[in-house]
N, C-alpha and C positions, 0 to 999 in steps of 0.2 A: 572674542570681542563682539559684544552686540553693533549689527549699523546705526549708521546716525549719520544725517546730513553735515555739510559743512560749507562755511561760508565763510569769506572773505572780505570782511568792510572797510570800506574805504573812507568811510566816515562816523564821526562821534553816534549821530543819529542812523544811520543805518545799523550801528550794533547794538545801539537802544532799543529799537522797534522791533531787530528780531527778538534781545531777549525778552522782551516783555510779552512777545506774543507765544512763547511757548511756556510759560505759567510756570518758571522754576526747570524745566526740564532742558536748558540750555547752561553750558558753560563755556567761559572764554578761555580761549587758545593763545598767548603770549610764547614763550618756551616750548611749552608743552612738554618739559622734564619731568612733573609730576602727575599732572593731568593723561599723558597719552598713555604711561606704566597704569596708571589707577586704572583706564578702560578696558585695557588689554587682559588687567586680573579679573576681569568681572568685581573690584570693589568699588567702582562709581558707572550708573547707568544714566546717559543723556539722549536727549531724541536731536539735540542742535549743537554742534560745535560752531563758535563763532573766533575765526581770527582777526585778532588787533592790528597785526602786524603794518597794515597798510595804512594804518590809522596816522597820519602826520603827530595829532597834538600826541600820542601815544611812545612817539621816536622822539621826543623833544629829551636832548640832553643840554642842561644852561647852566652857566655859574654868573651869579652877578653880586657883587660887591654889598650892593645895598638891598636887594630881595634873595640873596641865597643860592642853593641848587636847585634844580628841576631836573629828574630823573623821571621820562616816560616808561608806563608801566610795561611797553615792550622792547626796552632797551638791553640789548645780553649784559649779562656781567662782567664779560672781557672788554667791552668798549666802557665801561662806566667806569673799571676798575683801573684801566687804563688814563682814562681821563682826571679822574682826581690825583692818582700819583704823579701824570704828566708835571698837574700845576699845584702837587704841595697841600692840597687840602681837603679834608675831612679824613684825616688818615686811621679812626677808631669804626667808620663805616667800608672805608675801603680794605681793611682788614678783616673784616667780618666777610665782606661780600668776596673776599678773594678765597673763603674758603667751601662756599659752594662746589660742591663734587669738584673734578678735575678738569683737565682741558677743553676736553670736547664740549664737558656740560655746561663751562663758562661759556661754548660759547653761542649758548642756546636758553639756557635759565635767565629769568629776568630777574630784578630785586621787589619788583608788584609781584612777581610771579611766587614767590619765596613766601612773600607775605600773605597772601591769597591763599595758598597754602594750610597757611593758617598751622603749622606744626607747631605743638609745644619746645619740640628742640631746635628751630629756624636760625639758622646761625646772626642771620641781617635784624632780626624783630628786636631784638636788646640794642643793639648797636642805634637801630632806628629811632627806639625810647630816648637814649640818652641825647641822642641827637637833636630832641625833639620837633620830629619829623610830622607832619600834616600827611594826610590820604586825600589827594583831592578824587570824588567822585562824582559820577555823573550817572543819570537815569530817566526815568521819564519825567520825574518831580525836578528835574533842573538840576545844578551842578551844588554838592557839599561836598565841607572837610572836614576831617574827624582826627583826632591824634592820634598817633601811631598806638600808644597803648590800650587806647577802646577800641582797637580795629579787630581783635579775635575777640571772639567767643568761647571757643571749647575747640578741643582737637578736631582740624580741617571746617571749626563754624568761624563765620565772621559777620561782620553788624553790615553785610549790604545785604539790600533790600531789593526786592524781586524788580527784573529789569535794571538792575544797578550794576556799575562795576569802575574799578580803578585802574583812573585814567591816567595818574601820575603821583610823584611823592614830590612834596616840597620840606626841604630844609633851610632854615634860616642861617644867617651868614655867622662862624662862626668869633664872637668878640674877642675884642684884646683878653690876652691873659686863657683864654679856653683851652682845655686839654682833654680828649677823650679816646679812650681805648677798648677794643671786645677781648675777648682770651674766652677757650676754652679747653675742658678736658675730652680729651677720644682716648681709646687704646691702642690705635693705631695715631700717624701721624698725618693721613692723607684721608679724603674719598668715607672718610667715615662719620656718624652724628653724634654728636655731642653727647657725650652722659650728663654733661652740665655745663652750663655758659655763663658769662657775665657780661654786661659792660658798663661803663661809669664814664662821668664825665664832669669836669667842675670849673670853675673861673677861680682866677687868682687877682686880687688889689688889695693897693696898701705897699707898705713896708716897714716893719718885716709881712710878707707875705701872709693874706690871710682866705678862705674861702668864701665867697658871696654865694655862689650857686653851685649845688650840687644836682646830680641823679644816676639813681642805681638801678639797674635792670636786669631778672636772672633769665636766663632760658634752661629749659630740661627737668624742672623743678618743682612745674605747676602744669594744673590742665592748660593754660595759655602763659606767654612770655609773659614776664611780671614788674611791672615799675613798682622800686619798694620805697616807698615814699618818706616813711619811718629813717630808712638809712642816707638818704640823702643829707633829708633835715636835719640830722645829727650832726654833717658836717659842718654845714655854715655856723659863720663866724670865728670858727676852729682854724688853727697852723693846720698847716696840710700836713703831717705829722707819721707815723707808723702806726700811734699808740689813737690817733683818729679812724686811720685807714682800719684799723682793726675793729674799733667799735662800731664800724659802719658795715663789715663782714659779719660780727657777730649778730648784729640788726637785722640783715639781709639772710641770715643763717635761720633765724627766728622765724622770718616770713614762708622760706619754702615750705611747699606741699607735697616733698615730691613721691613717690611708687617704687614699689621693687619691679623691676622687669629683665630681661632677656641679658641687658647692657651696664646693671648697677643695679646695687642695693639704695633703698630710701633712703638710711643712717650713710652713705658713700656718698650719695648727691647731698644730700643736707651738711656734710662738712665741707665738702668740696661747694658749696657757696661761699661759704664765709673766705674760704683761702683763695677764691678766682675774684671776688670782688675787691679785695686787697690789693690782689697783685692789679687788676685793672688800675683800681686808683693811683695803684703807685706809677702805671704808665702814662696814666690821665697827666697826673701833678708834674713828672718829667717834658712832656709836651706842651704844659699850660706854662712852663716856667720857662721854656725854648722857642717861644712862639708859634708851637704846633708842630715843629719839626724835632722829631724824634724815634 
């Protein structure tokens, strides 16, 4: 492992002004489950680590009725994961984020942190999509937010900007009738990533029951996690149906990108889209039709 300083801020603008002063060659320390493995391989070289951890707005964990959740980007996965099951809701992102590595690494990994990341196979970044989740960010140009699906780039790139970094995730409250779920494929059942992911999530009004809002999102698939925009808008207006769920798989099956590698062939991930965003849907539609509880 190359040295590199490291520093511990205690505030929004003290980890602004360090990253900006060292032109790209500083990265921020949340977890550091990714981050501290990638130094140690010699596959990422920094002259600055900078820790959030001390950062107040950074530990902001909120649920409110009428603006949503707020998950600060150095909050572990085991206190998040815990907190929405506690109280019943968002249970298609608490499921996703419960599958980040195992014990330990819950409880050290953040959900910014995951995202930051930036992996094409990130269990949280689909869940996030469907969720549709805000990045709030801060920098030297003042604080933006960006939707969760313009937040990657390409494998480990993301759209912050030198001196930038994310400070927290905001999700909106989820409406009457909403139902959302992640599912993926591993060959093991634990601690392992994804050959391919999905998640979906839709609102149900009317009676008989009909879809208003839909969205689908793959991971493992493409160079970054993918909102498929095509299979959402398929849904609405539509009975939440099989014979729907399926042409919104097929859709979504259409869109991947995905590579042969080490963990699955391309023709394996490109079917296993269409049969995980099915089944999500059909867990979405169960939960949208129970009040979330399911």
């Amino acid at each position: 492992m190359r040295a590199f300083e490291y520093l511990s801020a205690s505030s929004v603008r003290e980890a602004v002004e360090a990253l900006a002063a060292r032109n790209g060659r500083a990265r921020v320390l949340a977890g550091g489950t990714d981050l501290i493995v990638q130094l140690r391989e010699g596959r990422r070289e920094v002259d600055l680590v900078v820790d959030i951890k001390a950062i107040p707005e950074a530990n902001r964990l909120e649920f409110d009725l009428q603006t949503g959740l707020l998950v600060g980007a150095a909050v572990p996965c085991y206190r998040m994961v815990g907190f929405l099951n506690a109280a019943g809701i968002y249970p298609g992102l608490a499921a996703a984020a419960g599958l980040v590595g195992g014990t330990q690494i819950q409880g050290r990994a953040t959900l910014g942190g995951n995202l930051c990341n930036a992996s094409p196979a990130a269990d949280t970044i689909p869940a996030l999509i469907v969720h549709r989740a805000a990045c709030l960010i801060t920098g030297p140009q003042g604080e933006r937010e960006l939707p969760a699906e313009d937040f990657c780039t390409g494998p480990g790139q993301t759209a912050l900007q030198p001196g930038e970094f994310l400070l927290a995730l905001r999700l909106p409250p989820e409406p009457e009738g909403f139902g959302a779920h992640y599912v993926r494929f591993t060959p093991r059942n634990e601690m392992d990533i994804a050959v391919a992911g999905a998640g979906a999530s839709l609102r149900l009004a009317g009676s008989p029951a009909r879809i208003i809002e839909a969205r689908v999102a793959l991971g493992a698939v493409a160079p970054t996690p993918l909102l498929v925009r095509e299979a959402g808008a398929s849904l609405v207006g539509k009975a939440p149906t099989l014979e729907a769920f399926e042409e919104a798989g097929r859709l979504a099956r259409e869109a991947a990108r995905p590579i042969d590698d080490m963990r699955g062939t391309a023709a394996q991930r490109r079917h296993l889209s269409g049969v995980l965003v099915r089944r999500a849907l059909e867990t979405a539609y169960q939960r949208a039709s129970r009040g979330g509880d399911a």
